[in-house]
C-alpha positions in Angstrom: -33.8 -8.3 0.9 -32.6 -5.3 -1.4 -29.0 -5.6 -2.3 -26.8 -2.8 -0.4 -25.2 -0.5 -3.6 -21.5 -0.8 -4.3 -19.2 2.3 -4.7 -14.7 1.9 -6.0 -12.4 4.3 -5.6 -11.6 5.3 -8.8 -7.9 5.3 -9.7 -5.0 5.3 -12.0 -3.7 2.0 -13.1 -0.1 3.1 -12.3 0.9 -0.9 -13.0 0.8 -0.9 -16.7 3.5 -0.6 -18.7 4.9 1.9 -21.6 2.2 4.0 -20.8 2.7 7.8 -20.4 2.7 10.1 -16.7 1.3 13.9 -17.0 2.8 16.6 -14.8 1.3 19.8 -13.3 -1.4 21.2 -14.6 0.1 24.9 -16.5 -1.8 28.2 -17.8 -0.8 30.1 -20.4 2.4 31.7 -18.8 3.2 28.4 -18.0 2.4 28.7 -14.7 1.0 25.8 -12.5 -2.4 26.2 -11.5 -3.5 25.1 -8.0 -4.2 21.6 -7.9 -6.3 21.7 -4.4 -8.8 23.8 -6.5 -9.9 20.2 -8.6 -11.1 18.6 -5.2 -13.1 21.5 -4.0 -16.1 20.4 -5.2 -17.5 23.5 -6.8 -17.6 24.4 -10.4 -14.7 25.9 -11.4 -14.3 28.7 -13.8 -10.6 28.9 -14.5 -10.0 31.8 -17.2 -7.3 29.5 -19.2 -7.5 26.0 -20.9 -4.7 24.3 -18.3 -2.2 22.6 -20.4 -0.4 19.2 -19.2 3.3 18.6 -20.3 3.7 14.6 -20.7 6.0 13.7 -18.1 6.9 10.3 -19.1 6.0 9.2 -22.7 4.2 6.4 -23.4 0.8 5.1 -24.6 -2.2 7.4 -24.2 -5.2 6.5 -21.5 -8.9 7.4 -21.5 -8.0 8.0 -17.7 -5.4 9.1 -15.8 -4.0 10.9 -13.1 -2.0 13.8 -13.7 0.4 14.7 -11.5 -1.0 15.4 -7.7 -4.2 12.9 -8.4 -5.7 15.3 -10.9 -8.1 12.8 -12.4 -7.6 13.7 -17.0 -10.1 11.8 -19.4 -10.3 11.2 -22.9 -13.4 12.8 -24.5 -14.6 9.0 -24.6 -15.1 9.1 -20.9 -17.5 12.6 -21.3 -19.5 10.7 -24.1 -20.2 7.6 -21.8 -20.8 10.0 -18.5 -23.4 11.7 -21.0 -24.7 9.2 -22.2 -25.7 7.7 -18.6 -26.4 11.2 -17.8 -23.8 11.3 -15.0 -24.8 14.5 -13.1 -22.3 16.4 -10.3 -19.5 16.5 -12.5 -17.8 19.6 -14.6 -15.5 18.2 -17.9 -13.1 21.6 -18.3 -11.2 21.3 -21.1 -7.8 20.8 -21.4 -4.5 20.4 -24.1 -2.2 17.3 -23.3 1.2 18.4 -25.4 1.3 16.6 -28.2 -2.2 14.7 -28.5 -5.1 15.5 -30.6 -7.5 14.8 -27.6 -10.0 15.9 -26.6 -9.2 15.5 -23.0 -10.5 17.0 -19.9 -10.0 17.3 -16.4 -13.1 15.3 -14.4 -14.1 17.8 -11.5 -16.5 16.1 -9.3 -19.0 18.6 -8.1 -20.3 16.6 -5.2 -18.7 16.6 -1.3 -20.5 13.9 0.7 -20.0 13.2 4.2 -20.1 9.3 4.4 -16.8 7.6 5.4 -17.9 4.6 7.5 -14.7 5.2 10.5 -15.4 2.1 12.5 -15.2 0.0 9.0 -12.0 1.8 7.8 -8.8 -0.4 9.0 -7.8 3.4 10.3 -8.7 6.8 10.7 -7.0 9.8 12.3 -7.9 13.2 13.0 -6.6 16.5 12.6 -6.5 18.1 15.9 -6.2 21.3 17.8 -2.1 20.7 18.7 -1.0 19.9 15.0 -1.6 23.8 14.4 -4.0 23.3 11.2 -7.1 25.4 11.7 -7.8 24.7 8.0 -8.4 21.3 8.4 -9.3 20.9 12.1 -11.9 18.3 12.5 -10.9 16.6 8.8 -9.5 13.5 8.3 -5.7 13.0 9.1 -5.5 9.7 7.7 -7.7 7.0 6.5 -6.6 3.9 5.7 -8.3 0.7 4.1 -11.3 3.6 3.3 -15.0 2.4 3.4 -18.3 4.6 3.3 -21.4 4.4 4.1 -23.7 3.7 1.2 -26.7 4.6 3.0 -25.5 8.2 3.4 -24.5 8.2 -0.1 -28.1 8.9 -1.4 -28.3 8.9 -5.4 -24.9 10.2 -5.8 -22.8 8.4 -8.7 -19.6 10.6 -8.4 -18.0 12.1 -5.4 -15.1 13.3 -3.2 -15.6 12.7 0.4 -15.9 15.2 3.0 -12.8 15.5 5.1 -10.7 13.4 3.1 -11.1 14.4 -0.4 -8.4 12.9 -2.2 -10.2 10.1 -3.2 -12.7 10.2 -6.2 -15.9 7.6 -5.5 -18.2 6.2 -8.3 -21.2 3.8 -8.0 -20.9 0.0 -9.3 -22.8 1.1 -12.7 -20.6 3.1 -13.5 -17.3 1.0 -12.4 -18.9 -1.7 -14.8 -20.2 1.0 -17.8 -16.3 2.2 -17.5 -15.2 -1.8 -17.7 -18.2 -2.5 -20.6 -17.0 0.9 -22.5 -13.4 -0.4 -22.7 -11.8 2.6 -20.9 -8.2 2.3 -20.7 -6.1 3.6 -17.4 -9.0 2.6 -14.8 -8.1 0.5 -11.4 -11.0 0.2 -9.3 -10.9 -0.7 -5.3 -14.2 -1.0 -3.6 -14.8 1.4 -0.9 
């Protein structure tokens, strides 16, 4: 019987210690730049080269969130994803004030609908009285999150449709990250 594939959330490790927090992403003006635009799912295009003040100092990570989820990588984490020729995701680049880098912000190009509601521990739904048009029909809540690997397909990087806050990878490349040495990772499988 063919093993069913594995996916993790893929998320900071907010637990470790002396390491450093990144604020809003800023243009040139110093400006903040519109986080909700990372989770769209498209390729983005965004005329600056977003600059992150460091928040907290610390020790540098490979990967990180910045502030609002926005997922920041080393250019380690680029040269594994090529190397495993990780499709569906844009690397923009970006400068972290006062590192040498490279870093980049990890935009997942991929949406897929595939949260598995009757395994999640809870699910709500944004609904016609909460006076959100936006997001009618979208995910609310969802709580102890599991999806459906059969409506995954190939896909080794993702958001998921209605509730894309969360960033999915596949098990090869939870254990490439893990094999690679990639510091800042926590993984929870979905």
């Amino acid at each position: 019987m063919k093993r069913m594939a594995r996916y993790f959330e893929l998320m900071d490790d907010r637990r470790a210690q002396s390491r450093w927090h990144l604020g809003a992403p800023v243009d040139e003006q110093g400006q903040e730049i519109d986080f909700w635009r990372f989770k769209r799912g498209e390729v983005l295009e965004l005329g600056c080269v977003p600059r992150f003040p460091i928040d907290v100092p610390g020790r540098s990570l490979d990967y990180c969130w910045a502030a609002f989820s926005i997922p920041v990588v080393h250019g380690r984490v680029v040269q594994l994803f090529m190397r495993l020729e990780v499709r569906d995701v844009q690397f923009i680049p970006v400068h972290v004030e006062g590192q040498a880098g490279p870093y980049f912000i990890l935009n997942a190009l991929r949406i897929i609908r595939c949260i598995d509601d009757a395994r999640c521990k809870r699910v709500e739904y944004w609904k016609p009285e909460d006076n959100r048009p936006d997001k009618l029909g979208e995910y609310r809540v969802v709580s102890g999150l599991r999806v459906d690997p059969a409506k995954v397909g190939d896909a080794r990087i993702f958001r998921t449709w209605g509730w894309r806050v969360v960033l999915i990878i596949s098990e090869d490349l939870k254990q490439a990250l893990e094999q690679e040495g990639i510091t800042g990772t926590r993984f929870v499988e979905v």
